[in-house]
C-alpha positions in Angstrom: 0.0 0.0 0.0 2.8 2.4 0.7 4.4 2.0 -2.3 1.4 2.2 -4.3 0.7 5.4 -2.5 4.2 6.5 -3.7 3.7 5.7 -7.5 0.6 7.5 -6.7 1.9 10.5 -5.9 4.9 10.2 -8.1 3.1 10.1 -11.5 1.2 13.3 -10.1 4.0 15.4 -9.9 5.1 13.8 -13.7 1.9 15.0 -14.7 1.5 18.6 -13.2 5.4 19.0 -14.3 4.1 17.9 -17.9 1.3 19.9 -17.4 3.4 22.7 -17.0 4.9 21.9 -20.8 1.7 22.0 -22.4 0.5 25.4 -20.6 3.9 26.7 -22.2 3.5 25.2 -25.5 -0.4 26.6 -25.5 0.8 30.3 -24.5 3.6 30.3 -27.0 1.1 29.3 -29.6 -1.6 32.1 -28.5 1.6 34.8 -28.2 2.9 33.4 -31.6 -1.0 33.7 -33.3 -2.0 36.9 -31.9 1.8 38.6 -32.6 1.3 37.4 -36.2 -1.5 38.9 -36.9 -0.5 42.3 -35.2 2.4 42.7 -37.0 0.8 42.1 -40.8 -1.8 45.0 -38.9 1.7 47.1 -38.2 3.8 45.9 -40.9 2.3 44.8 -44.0 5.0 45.6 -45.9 7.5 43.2 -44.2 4.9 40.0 -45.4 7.7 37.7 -44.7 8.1 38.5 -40.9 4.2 38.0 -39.9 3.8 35.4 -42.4 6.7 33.1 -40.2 5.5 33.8 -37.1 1.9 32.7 -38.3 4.0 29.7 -40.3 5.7 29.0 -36.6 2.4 29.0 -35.1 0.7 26.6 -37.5 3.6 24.8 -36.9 3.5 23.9 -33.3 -0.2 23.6 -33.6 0.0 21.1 -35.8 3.1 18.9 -33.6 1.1 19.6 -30.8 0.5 16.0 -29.8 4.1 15.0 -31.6 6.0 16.5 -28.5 6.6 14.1 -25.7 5.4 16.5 -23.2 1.9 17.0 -24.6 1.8 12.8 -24.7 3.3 12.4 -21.4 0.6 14.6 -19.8 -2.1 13.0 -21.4 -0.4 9.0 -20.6 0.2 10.6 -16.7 -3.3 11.7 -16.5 -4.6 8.8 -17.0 -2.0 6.9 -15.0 -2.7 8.9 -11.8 -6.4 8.8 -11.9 -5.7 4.5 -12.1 -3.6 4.8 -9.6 -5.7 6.7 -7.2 -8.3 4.4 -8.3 -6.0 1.3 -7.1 -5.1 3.0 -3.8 -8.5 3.9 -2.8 -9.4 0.1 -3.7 -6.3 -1.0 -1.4 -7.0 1.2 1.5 -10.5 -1.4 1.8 -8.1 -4.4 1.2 -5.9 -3.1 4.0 -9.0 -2.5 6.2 -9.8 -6.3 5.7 -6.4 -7.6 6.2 -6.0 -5.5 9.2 -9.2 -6.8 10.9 -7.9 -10.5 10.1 -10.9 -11.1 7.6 -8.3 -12.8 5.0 -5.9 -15.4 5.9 -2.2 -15.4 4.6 -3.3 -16.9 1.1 -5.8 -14.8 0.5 -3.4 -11.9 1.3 -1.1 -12.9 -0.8 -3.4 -13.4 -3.9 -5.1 -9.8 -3.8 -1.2 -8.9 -3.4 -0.2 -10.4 -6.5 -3.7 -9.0 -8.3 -2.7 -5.3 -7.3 1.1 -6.0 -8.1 -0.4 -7.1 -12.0 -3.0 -4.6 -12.1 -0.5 -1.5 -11.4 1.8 -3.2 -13.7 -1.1 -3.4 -16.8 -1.8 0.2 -16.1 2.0 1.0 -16.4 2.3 -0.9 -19.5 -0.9 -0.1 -20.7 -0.2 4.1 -20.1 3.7 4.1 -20.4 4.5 1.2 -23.1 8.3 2.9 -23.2 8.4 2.8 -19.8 8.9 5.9 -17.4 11.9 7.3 -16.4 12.7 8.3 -12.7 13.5 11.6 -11.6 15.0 12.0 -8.4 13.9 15.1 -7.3 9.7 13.5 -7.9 10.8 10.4 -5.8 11.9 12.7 -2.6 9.2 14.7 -3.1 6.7 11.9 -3.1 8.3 10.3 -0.2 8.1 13.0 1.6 4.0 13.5 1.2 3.4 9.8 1.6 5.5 10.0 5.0 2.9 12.6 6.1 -0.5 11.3 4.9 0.2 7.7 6.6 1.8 9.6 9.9 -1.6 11.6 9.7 -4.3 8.4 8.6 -2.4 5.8 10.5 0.0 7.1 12.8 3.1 5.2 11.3 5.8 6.7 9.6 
C-alpha cells in the first residue's frame, strides 16, 4: 500500500510538471498567433516577418500531440487517476487484512492481483516505460511519509 501510495503521488507530480509543458507550448502558440497577426496589422509591408511567425504558429499547432510532453501529460493523467483508483481500492483491502478477515493466502493473492494490475496500467499508459526523476521520488516520499503519519500514525 505504501508503495502504491508513492507511485501515486509520483506520476502526479510527472503529470503537473508535464502539465506545466503544455501550458507553455499553448501560450507560445496564443503569443505566436496573436503577434502574427498584429504585425501584418503594423507591418504589411514586411509580409515575410508576420507570415513566419503565423508559419511557426501553425507549426506547433500542428506537432502539438508529436512533442513528448503533450503525450506524457495525457499518458500521466490517465496513470494517476488509475492509480488513485487502485489506492483507494487497497486502502478497503488493508481495512480487511487488518481486521484479520483474509488469511495469509488470501493476502497474498489480492497482493499479487494489485502487483499485476499496477503493472497493466503501467504498461498499458507508459508502453516505453517511465523514467525516474530524483527530485519527484523525494518529493513523493516526503507526502506519503505525512498522509500515513496523519491516517495511520506510522511513519
Amino acid at each position: 500500500m505504501i508503495n502504491l501510495k508513492a507511485d501515486a503521488s509520483y506520476i502526479r507530480l510527472y503529470r503537473d510538471s508535464q502539465g506545466r509543458w503544455v501550458t507553455r507550448l499553448g501560450t507560445l502558440k496564443a503569443v505566436a498567433s496573436s503577434s502574427g497577426i498584429a504585425a501584418w496589422v503594423i507591418w504589411q509591408q514586411y509580409a515575410f516577418v508576420w507570415g513566419a511567425i503565423i508559419a511557426a504558429s501553425q507549426l506547433a499547432d500542428a506537432l502539438k500531440d508529436v512533442f513528448p510532453f503533450a503525450k506524457e501529460h495525457k499518458a500521466a493523467n490517465t496513470h494517476a487517476m488509475t492509480l488513485d483508483n487502485l489506492f483507494n481500492d487497497t486502502q478497503l483491502e488493508w481495512e480487511n487484512i487488518f481486521s484479520g478477515r483474509y488469511s495469509d493466502s488470501e493476502i497474498m493473492t489480492r497482493l499479487h492481483k494489485l502487483r499485476k494490475l499496477q503493472l497493466d496500467a503501467l504498461q498499458r499508459n507508459f508502453p516505453d516505460g517511465l523514467a525516474a526523476n530524483d527530485a519527484f521520488l523525494a518529493q513523493a516520499k516526503q507526502e506519503d511519509e505525512a498522509y500515513f503519519k496523519s491516517t495511520y500514525g506510522v511513519e
